[in-house]
C-alpha positions in Angstrom: 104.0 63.4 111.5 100.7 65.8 111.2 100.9 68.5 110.7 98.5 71.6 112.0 97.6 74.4 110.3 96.3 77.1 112.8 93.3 78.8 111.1 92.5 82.6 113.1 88.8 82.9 112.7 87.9 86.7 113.9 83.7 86.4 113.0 81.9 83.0 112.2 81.0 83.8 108.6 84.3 84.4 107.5 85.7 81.3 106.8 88.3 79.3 104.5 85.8 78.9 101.4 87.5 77.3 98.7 91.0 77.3 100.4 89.7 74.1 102.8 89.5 71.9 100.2 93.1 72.3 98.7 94.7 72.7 102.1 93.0 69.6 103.3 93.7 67.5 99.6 97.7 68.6 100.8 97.3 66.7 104.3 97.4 69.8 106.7 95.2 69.1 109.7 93.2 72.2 110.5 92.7 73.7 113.6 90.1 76.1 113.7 90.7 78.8 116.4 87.6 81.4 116.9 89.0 84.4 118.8 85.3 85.9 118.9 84.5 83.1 121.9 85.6 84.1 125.2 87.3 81.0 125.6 89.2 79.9 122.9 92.3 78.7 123.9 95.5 79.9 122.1 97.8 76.8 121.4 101.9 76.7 121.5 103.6 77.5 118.7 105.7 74.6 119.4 102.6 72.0 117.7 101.7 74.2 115.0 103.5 74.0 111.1 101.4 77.1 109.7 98.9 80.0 110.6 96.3 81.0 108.5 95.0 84.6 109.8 91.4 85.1 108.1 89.3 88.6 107.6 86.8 90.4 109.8 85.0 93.9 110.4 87.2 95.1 112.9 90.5 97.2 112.7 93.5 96.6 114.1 93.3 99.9 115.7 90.3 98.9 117.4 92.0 97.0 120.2 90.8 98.4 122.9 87.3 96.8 121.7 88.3 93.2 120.9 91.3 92.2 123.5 92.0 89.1 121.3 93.9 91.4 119.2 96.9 92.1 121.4 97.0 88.4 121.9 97.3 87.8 118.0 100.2 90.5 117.2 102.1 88.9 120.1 101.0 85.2 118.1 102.0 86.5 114.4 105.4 88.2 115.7 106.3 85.0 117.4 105.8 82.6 114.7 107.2 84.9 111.8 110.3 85.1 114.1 110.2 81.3 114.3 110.6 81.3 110.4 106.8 79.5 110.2 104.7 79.9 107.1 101.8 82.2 107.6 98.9 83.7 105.6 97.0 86.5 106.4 93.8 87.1 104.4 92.1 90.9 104.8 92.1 91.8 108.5 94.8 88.7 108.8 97.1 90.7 106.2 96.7 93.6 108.0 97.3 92.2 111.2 100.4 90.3 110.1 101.7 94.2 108.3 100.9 95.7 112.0 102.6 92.6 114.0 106.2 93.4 111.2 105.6 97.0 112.6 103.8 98.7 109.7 100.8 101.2 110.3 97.2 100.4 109.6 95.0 103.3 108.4 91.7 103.9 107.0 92.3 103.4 102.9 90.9 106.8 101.4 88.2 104.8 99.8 86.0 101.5 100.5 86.4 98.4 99.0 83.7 96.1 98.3 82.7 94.0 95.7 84.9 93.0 92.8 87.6 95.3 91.1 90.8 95.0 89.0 94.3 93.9 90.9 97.4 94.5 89.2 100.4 92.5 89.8 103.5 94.5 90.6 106.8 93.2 89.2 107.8 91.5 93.0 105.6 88.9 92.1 107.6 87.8 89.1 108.9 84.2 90.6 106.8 84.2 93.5 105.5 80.6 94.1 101.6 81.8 95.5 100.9 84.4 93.0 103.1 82.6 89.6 99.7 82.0 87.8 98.1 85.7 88.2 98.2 87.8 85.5 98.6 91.3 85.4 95.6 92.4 85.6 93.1 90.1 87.8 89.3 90.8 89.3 88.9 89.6 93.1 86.5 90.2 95.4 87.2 92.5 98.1 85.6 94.1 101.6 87.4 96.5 103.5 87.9 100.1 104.3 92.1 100.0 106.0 94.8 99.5 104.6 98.1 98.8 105.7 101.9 100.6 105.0 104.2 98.1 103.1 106.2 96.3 106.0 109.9 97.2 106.3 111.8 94.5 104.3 108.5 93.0 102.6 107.9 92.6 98.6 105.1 94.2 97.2 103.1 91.9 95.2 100.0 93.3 93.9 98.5 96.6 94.2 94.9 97.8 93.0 94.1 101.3 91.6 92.4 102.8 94.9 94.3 100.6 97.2 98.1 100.2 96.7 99.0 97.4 99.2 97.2 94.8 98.0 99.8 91.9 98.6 103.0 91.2 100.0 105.8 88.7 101.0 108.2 89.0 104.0 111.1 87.3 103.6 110.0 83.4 102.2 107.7 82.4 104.7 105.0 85.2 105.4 102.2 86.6 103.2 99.7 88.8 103.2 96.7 89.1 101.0 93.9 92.3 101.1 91.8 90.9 98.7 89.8 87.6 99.3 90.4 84.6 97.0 88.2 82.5 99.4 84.9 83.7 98.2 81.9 81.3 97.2 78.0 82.3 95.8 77.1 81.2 99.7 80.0 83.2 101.0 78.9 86.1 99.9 75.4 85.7 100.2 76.3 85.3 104.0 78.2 87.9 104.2 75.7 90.3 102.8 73.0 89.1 105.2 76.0 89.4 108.3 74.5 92.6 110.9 77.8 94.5 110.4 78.1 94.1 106.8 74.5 95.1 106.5 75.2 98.2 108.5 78.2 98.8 106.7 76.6 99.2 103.3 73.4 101.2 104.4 75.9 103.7 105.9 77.4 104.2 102.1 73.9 105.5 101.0 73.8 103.5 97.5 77.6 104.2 96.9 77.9 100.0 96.6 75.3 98.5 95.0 74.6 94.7 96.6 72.7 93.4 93.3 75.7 94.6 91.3 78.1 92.4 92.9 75.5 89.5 93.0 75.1 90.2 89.5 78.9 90.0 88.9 79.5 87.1 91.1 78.9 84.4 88.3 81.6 85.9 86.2 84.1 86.0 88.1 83.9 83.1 90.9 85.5 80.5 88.3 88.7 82.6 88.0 89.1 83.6 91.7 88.3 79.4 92.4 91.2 78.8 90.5 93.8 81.1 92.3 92.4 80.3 95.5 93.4 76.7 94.6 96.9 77.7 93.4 97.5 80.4 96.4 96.3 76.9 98.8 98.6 74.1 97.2 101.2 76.7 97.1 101.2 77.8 100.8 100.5 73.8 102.2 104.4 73.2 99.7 105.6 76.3 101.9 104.2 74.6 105.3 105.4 71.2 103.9 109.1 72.3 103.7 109.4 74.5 106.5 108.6 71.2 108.5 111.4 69.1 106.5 114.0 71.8 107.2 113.3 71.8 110.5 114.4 68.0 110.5 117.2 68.1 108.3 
């Protein structure tokens, strides 16, 4: 039996990066969904083994401005009370805290570019995090953060942005920072209208040479969690499906 992994696309440049290849290798059909086009089509649950929610610009208290977003609380709530394995990745994390209830607020300060994550002591034993040590440097872009779901496991935390990663119960996780990145990803995302915007606005406060500069360093690492975080979650999607048969 196939199965489908539902990838949430919220903008065409943010994509799966170097999760595709791992998700693919683990024999997880994906099934690109891009909520930006006016008529994508929102599948049943009942065909789907996984959802991967991916980043974006927007905020979840922005709703009002992209109607997709009611949509894909209602989506998220559904399958984590179906028990299926999910992913959230920046704007997908936060999307997944706000569909388990939690608030999403502006973080006191932006993120963007690369900077130290710690891993908190929930992590000890998690399968998708078991190879991170405690300190790590990933690439992030965002300005919310989200409140710690009720019932959720903090995983990692960063030192101006404490939810940085977190389980609910065995099935759903949520990630701030983005594993995913590539040299071409992040070129692309520089040269994206919003992200452009975004950085003039900060008036020199992130430099976008630095983090080119910085990229080469630190790309190899993040490749390899991205690869662990991938097999890791496809094992998650791969047993959920065989205890729904036994």
């Amino acid at each position: 039996m196939t199965a489908t992994l539902l990838v949430i696309q919220h903008v065409p440049h943010e994509r799966l990066g170097t999760l595709e290849e791992p998700l693919r290798r683990a024999g997880l059909a994906l099934a690109p969904l891009p909520v930006y086009e006016p008529r994508a089509a929102w599948p049943r649950l009942e065909g789907i083994a996984g959802v991967v929610s991916m980043g974006g610009p927007m905020s979840v208290y922005e709703q009002a401005a992209h109607p997709w977003m009611k949509r894909e609380l209602a989506f998220l709530r559904e399958a984590v009370g179906r028990g299926l394995p999910i992913l959230g990745v920046c704007l997908g994390a936060q999307l997944l805290a706000a569909a388990l209830d939690a608030a999403v607020t502006k973080n006191p300060q932006k993120e963007i570019g690369w900077y130290p994550l710690m891993r908190e002591p929930g992590a000890d034993g998690d399968p998708l995090v078991a190879p991170f040590g405690q300190t790590e440097t990933v690439f992030q872009w965002h300005g919310d953060t989200f409140a710690l779901p009720e019932g959720a496991v903090r995983l990692a935390s960063s030192p101006l942005c404490r939810e940085q990663a977190f389980r609910y119960r065995d099935h759903a996780y949520g990630l701030q920072f983005h594993l995913e990145m590539t040299e071409p990803l992040i070129r692309a995302w520089m040269r994206a209208p919003a992200n452009r915007a975004e950085l003039a606005s900060l008036r020199g406060a992130i430099d976008p040479m630095a983090i080119r500069r910085q990229s080469p360093r630190h790309l190899p690492r993040l490749r390899e969690l991205a690869e662990h975080v991938a097999t890791a979650f496809s094992q998650r999607v791969r047993g959920a499906i065989d205890a729904r048969r036994a």
